[in-house]
N, C-alpha and C positions, 0 to 999 in steps of 0.2 A: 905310620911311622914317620918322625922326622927328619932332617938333614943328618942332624948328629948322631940318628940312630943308625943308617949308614957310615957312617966314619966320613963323611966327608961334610962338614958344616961349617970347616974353614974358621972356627971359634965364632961365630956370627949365630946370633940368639935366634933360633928357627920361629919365635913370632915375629922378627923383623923380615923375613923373607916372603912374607903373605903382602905381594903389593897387587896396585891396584892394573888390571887389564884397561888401557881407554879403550879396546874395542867394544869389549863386552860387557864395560863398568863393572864387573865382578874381581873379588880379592881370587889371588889364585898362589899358587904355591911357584916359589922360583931360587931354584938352589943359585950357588954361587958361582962367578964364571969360569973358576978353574975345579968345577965336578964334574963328574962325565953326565951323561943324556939321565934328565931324571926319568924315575920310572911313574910318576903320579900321570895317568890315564891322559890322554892325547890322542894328536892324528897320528895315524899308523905308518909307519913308513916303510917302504918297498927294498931298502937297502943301505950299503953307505950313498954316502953324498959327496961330492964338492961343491964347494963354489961355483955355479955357475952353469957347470957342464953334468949330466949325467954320466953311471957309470957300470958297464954291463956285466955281468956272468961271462966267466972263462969259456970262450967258444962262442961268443954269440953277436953278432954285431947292431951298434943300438943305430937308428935311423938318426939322422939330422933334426934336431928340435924344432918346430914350427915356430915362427917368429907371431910374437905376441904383442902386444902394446905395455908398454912399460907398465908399471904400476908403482906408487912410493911403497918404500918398504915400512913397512908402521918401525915406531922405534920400538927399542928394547927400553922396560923399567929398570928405570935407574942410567938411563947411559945418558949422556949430555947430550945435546944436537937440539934442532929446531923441537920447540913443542907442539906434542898432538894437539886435534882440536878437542876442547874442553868439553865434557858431558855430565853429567848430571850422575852423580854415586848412588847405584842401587841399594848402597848401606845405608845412605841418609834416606834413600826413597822407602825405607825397606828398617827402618827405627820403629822397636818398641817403647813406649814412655813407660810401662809401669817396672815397677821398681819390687824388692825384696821376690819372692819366690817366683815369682814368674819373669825374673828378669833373664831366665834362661837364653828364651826366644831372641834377643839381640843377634846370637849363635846366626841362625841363619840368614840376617841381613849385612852383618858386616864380615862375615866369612864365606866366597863361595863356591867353596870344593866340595864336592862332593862326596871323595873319600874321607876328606875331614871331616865332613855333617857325620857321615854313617860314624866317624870317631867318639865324636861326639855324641848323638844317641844312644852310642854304648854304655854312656856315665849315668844316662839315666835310668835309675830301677823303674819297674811298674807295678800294677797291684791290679788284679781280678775286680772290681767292683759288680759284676754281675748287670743286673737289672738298677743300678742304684741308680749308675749315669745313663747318659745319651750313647748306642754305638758308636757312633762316627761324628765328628765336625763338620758341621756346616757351614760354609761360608757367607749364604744370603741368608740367616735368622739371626736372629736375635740368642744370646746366650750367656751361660752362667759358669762363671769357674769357683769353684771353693778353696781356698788358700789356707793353710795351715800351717804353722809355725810347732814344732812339737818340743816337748822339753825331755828329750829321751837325750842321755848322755856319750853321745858318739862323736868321734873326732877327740884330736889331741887338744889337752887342756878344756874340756870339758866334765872333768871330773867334780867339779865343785857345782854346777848348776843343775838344776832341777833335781829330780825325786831321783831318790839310789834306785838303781834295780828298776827303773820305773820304762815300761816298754813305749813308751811315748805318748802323752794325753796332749790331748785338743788345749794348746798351752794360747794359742793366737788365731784368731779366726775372721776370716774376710771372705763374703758370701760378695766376687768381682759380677755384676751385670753388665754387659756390654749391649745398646740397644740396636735394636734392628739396621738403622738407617746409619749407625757409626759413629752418628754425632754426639754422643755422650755416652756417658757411665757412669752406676755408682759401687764404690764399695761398700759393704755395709759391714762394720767390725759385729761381732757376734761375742760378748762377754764369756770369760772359760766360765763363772761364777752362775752364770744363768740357768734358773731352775728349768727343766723343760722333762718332758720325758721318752724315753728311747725307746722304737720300737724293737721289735722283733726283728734280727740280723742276717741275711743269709750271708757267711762268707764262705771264701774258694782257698783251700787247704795248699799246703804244699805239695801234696802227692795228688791233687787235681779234682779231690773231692770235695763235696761242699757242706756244710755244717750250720745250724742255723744256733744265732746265740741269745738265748733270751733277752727281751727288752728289762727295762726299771724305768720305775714310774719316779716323779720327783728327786731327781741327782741332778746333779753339774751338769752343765754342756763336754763339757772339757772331759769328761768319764764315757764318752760315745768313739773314744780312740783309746784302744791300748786297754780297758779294765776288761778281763774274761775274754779274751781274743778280737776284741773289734778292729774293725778293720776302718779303714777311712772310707767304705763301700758303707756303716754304719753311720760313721759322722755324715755324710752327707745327707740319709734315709735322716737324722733327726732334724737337721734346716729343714727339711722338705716338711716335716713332720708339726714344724715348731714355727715356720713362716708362711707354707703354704709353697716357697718357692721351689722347685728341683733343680739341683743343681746340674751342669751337662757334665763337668770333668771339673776333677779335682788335682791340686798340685802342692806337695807337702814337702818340705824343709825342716832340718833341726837346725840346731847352734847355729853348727859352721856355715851356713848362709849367709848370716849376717855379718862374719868375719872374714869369709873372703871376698865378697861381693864388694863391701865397703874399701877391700886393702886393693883387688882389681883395677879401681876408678881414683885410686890416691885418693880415698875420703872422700867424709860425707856433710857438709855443711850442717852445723846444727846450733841453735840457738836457745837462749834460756835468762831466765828477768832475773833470777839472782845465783850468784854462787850457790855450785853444788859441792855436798862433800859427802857422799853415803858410804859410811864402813861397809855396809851390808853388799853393795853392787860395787864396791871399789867405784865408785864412779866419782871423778874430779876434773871440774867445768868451774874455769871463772865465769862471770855475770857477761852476755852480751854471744858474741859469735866465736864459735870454735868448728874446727873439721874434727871428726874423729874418724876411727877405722880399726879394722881389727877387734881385739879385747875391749879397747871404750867403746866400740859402737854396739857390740854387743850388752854391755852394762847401759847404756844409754838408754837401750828399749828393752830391759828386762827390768832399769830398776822402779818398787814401787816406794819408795820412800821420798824421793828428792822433788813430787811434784805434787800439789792439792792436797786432797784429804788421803797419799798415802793408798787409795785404792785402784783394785785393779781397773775403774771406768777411768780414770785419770793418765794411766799407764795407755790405755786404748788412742786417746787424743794425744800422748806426745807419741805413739809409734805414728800414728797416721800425720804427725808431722815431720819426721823423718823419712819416711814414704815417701813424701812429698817429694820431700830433701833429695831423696835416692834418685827418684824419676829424673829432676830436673837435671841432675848431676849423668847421670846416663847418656839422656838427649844434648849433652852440651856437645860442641864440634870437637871440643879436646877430646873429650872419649872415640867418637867418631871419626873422626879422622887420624886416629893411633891403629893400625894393624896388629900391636903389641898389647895395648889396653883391651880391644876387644877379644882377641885369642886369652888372655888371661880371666877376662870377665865371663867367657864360652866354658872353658873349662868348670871356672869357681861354682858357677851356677848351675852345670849340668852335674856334677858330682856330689851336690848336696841336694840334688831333688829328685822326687818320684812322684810317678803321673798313672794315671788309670791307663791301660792299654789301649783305647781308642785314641790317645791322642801320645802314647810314646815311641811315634814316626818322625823320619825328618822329614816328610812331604806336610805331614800337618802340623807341626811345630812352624814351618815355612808358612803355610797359610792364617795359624794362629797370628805370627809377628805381623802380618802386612795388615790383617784386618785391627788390631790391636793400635798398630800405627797410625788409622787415619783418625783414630778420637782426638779430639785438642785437650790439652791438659786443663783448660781452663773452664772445662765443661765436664769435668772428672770429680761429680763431688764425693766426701768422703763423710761418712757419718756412720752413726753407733745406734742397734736396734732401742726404740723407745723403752727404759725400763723406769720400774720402782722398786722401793727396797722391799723382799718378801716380807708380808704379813704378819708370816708364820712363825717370825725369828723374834724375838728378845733383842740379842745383841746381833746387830746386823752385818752379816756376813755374805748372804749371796742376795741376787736379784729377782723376779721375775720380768715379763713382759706387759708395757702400760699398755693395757687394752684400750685405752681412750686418746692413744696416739699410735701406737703398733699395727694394728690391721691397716691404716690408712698409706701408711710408709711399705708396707709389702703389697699393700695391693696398685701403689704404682709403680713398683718394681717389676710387678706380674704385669702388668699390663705397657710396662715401655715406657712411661711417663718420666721425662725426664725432670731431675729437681732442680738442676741449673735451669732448662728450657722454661719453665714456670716462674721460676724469679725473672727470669730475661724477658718472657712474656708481659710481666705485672708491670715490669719498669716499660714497656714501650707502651701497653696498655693508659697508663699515667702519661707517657709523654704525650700521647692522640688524644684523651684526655683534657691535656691542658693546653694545646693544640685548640683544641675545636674549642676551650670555653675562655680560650684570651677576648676581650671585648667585653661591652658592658652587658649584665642582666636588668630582664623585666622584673618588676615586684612582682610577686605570687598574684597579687588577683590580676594583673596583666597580661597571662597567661592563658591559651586557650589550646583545651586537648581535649580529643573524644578518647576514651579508654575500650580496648576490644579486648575478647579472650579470645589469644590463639593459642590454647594447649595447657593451660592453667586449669587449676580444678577448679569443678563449677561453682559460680556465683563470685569468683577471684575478683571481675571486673568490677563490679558493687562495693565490693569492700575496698577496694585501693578508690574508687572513688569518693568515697564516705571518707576516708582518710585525707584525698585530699583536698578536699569539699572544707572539712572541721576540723585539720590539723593541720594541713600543709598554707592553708589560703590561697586554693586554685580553684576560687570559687566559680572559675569559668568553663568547668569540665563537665562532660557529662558521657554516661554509660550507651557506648555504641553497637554493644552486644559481640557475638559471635565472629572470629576473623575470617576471612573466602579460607583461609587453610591455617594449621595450626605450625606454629615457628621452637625451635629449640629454644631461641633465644630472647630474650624480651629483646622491642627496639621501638626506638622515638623517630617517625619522621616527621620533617621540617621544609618551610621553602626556606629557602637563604636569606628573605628578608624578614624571616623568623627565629633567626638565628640566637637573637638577643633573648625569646622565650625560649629558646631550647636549650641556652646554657643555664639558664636558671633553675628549668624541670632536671635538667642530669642531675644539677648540686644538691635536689630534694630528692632523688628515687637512688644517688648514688649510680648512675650510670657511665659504662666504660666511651671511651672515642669508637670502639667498636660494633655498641648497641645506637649511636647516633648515625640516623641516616638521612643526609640534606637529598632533599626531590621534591615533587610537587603539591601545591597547595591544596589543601580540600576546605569542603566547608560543611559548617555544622548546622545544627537543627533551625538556626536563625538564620542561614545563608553566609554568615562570618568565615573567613580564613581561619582554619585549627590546624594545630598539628595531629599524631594520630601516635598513640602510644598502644602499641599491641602487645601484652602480655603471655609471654611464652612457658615451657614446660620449666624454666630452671626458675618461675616465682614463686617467693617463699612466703609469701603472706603479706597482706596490706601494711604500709609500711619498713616492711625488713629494705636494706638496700637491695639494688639489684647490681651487682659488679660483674656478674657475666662471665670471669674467670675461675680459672681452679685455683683453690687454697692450699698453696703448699702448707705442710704441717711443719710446727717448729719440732726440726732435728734436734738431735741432740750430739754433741761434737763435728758439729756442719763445718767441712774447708773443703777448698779444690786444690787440685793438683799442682796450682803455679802460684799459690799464697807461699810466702815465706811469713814463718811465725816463730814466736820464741813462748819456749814451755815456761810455765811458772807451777 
């Protein structure tokens, strides 16, 4: 309950009364100074008080106070006098970046009562998923949240969007990876339109029973929530189903998400390369930078007319540019540093969301936001699962999955593989690269390499020398057989005053700054100075390059978290 809900809140807005403790750098609740003793959980006290002096029970006489060493008395928030010494804000240590449904979490960094949390987890519903999710949160693994946007008509002034009558479908979908070590994540939007097929459902009834709801084979993604009783315990069983990945917990939103979260933060920056004017979504944007909130930010990310071809992949990349939008706008110090903005943002966002029961506690809401907090925005990418237009359509309406770029996009998702960490790799890879081959090169037959197989399939060594014997012109090489041990990785060693043949051998096998290693000199069948190129498990056949890195895959609607972009 608040200030005002007691009768005494002195006309003063009870989210302005949440300031900050410099003891404890926690927000805490602080009525006004003419209310009596508030009742919000504290030290206990033994009685009245004065100033100064204790004071006893009728009949009882209280001993002489033992004299103590003074102490300052910390100040009171808000009262003028010397300032405390400055500490560091658990809310800013304690900031989640992501934005739209899971921008719940904020709740427990920038607010830190206790009785308020427990308030606050009140607003949020939960849902039975059974075996779908993970029990509980972990804080040292690696994990997956599902994010769902539904088009179920709830809240005021939703009566015109989405399906009449319609119990809520898989309307927006974001499969959040967050990896083990923190440093990255991606989301991966998941199209409503994608063909996939639904297993077999177990859900958990109202009266506590459970019911299993038949699967369907080729239907929408978006028909795995709300058609024949699914539950989001189903949406989840079909990612799992349809990427391979499982999700841990899932956290789902309608409309009004989008509409208070946006009004919460005073808007939401959003951008766009020419005037919009969609009768359809009401949506009206001059060309360039606008904020919206509320109703426009809603039409912003529902509408599909005002961007590309009009389709729902197009709608995908301008919401994950608002996402973006949202994130940054969250993490700015105005939001952060308002005790008002964040109580309003706590509320907005827990009263339109629901979460699987493993995670709708405020102790792991609390551990969600801090680990959530330590990803950098910049390392946040945001992409849309590889697809094609179905086959099977005439006039094209829904998608499936490109299998010839899909499995590779969820199998480093499965496995941790970061897709910023791999562009960041490629680029320093090139910098070492160009690093070690500044200076002049030898001609090709100036060149002298013995060729070894270490972990190449057999006879690898002959054949890359035959290559580059009569194609490459390193007619000075020859086949050294067998490595003392077999290597992951192919590598070139060199002495330093061979440096000049060893940039020239990288620029013919494609070799990274990585696979070059300067050391000491050998000599070959003639007794000559050679270098010594050993062929590892990742060569791909005589001639192919050798680059030694992993091939990120071209995404499809690839951004991060801290790109500002404008939808066309």
């Amino acid at each position: 309950m608040d200030a005002q809900g007691r009768g005494r809140a002195d006309d003063v807005d009870p989210a302005d009364q949440w300031v900050l403790n410099p003891r404890t750098g926690e927000y805490e609740l602080r009525l006004s100074p003419s209310a009596p003793e508030s009742s919000v959980p504290g030290p206990r006290t033994e009685g009245p008080r004065t100033t100064g002096r204790r004071t006893s029970a009728p009949g009882r006489e209280v001993p002489p106070q033992r004299r103590r060493r003074p102490e300052p008395e910390p100040p009171v928030p808000g009262r003028r006098g010397r300032r405390p010494e400055k500490k560091k804000s658990r809310a800013k240590k304690a900031l989640l970046w992501t934005g739209g449904t899971t921008a719940f979490v904020v709740l427990v960094a920038g607010v830190g009562g206790y009785v308020y949390l427990k308030h606050l987890e009140g607003n949020v519903s939960t849902t039975d998923v059974g075996t779908a999710g993970s029990s509980s949160f972990k804080k040292d693994e690696a994990f997956n949240i599902l994010i769902i946007g539904t088009d179920k008509r709830t809240g005021e002034g939703n009566e015109g969007y989405g399906d009449k009558g319609s119990a809520g479908h898989a309307d927006t979908n974001i499969l959040l990876h967050v990896a083990e070590d923190r440093s990255n994540a991606t989301a991966l939007s998941i199209p409503r339109d994608l063909i996939v097929d639904i297993p077999d459902c177990e859900t958990v009834q109202e009266d506590g029973t459970k019911k299993v709801i038949p699967g369907s084979s080729g239907v929408r993604f978006n028909q795995s929530l709300g058609d024949l009783g699914r539950d989001a315990g189903c949406t989840m069983r079909t990612v799992a189903e349809t990427t391979g990945i499982k999700p841990d917990h899932f956290m789902m939103a309608d409309f009004n998400a989008v509409k208070t979260l946006t009004t919460a933060v005073d808007g939401v920056e959003v951008c766009v390369e020419h005037a919009v004017d969609d009768p359809k979504s009401h949506l009206k944007l001059p060309a360039g930078e606008s904020t919206v909130e509320g109703e426009q930010a809603l039409a912003f990310v529902r509408t599909r007319h005002a961007f590309g071809n009009e389709g729902d992949l197009d709608r995908i990349k301008v919401q994950q540019q608002f996402l973006g939008s949202l994130m940054r706008k969250m993490s700015s110090s105005d939001t952060l540093t308002s005790p008002t903005k964040l109580v309003k943002l706590a509320e907005a966002a827990t009263k339109a969301l629901t979460v699987d029961k493993a995670i709708g506690n405020v102790g792991t809401l609390k551990d969600i936001a801090l680990e959530l907090k330590k990803v950098p925005p910049k390392n946040i990418t945001f992409t849309t699962v590889p697809v094609i237009d179905n086959p099977a359509e005439k006039v094209k309406a829904t998608v499936v999955v490109n299998e010839a770029k899909g499995p590779q996009v969820f199998d480093m998702i499965k496995n941790d593989v970061s897709f910023t960490e791999v562009e960041q790799k490629k680029k320093r890879e090139k910098a070492a690269v160009a690093a070690r081959l500044k200076g002049e090169k030898s001609e090709p037959g100036e060149v002298r390499v013995r060729v070894m197989n270490g972990g190449a399939p057999a006879g690898s060594a002959q054949q890359e020398l035959a290559y580059l014997q009569t194609q490459a012109g390193v007619t000075k090489s020859e086949n050294a057989g067998n490595a003392p041990a077999e290597v992951a990785k192919t590598t070139l060693e060199y002495a330093p005053d061979q440096a000049d043949q060893a940039r020239a051998l990288a620029e013919i096998l494609g070799l990274t700054g990585a696979a070059m290693k300067p050391g000491e000199s050998v000599t070959n069948a003639q007794g000559l100075p050679t270098m010594t190129l050993t062929l590892g498990k990742d060569f791909k056949g005589a001639g192919v390059k050798l680059d030694g890195t992993v091939e990120k895959p071209e995404l499809d609607n690839e951004s991060t978290a801290d790109q500002k972009q404008c939808a066309s």
